[in-house]
C-alpha positions in Angstrom: 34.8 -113.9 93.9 33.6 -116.0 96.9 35.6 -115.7 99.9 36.0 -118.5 102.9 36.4 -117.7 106.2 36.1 -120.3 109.0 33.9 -122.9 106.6 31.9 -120.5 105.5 31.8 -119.5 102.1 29.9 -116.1 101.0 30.2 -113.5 98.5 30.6 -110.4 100.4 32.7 -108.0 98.6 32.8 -105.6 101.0 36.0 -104.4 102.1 34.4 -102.9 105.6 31.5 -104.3 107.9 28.4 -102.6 107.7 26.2 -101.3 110.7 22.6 -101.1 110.9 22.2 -98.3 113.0 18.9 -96.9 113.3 19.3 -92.6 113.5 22.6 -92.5 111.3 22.2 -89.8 108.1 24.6 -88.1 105.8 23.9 -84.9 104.3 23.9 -84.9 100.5 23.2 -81.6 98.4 21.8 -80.0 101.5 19.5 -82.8 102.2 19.9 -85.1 105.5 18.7 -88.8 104.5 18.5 -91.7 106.8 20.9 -95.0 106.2 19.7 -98.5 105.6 23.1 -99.2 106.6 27.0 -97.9 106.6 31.3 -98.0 107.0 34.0 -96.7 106.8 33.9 -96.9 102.9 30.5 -96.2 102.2 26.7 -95.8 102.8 23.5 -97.6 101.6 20.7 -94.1 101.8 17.1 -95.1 102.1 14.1 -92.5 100.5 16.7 -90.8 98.5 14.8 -88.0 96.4 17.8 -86.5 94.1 19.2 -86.6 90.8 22.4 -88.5 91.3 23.5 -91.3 89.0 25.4 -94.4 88.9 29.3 -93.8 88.5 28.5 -89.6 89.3 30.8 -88.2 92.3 29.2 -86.4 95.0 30.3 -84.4 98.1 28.9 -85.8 101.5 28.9 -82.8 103.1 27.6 -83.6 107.3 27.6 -87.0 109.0 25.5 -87.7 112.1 22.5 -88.6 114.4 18.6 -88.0 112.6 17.4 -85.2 114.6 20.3 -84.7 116.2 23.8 -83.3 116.2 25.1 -83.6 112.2 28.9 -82.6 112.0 29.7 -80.8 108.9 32.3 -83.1 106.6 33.5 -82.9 103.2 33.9 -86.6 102.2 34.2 -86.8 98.6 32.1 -90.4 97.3 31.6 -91.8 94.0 27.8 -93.4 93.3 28.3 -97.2 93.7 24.5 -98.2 92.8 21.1 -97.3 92.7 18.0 -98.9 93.8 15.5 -100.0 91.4 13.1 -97.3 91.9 16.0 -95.1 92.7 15.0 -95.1 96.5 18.0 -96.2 97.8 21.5 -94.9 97.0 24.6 -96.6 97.5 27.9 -94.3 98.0 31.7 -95.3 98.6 33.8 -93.4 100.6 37.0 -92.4 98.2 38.5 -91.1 101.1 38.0 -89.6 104.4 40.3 -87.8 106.9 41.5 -88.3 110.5 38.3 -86.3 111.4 35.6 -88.0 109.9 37.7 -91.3 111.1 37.1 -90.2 114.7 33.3 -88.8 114.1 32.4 -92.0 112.1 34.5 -94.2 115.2 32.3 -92.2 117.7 29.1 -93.0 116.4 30.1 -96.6 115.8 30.6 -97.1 119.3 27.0 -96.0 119.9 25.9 -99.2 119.1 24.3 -101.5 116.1 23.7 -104.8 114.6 27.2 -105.8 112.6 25.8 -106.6 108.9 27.9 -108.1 105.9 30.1 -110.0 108.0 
């Protein structure tokens, strides 16, 4: 469904704008891996190395800054898509609480190029 806002007529789907935010990971099955981008309602994971699947439900379990401070979450997330080569990994959000609200606010306040809009 195409949507028009202002003249402008695109196909973004997207219920949430995406940041490109260089530094931002999420912790999946123990493993930290870098985003290509994120929201509030989900992530796009570049040089994903697991087993997930398309449609499988996963447990993002820490939110934060590559090489720096992760804060431990529990955000449960259903795989949207993979990546042709599997690489990249996209996850919706299928709900988070007040606390990763506020974390996931924080760092978007840090900064980043809006993307989607």
């Amino acid at each position: 469904m195409a949507n028009r806002i202002a003249g402008y007529q695109h196909t973004q789907k997207r219920r949430d704008l995406r940041l490109n935010q260089p530094g931002i990971c999420v912790v999946i099955d123990g493993c930290a891996y870098e985003t290509e981008d994120w929201s509030l309602g989900g992530a796009l994971i570049k040089s994903y190395s697991g087993k997930l699947e398309e449609n499988d439900t996963v447990t993002v379990e820490g939110i934060g800054s590559l090489g720096g401070e992760i804060f431990q979450v529990n955000v449960n997330a259903k795989v949207a898509r993979l990546g042709s080569d599997k690489n990249l990994l996209a996850v919706a959000f299928t709900g988070i609480d007040e606390n990763v609200f506020d974390i996931m606010q924080s760092l978007m306040r840090r900064g980043g190029a809006i993307s989607g809009a």
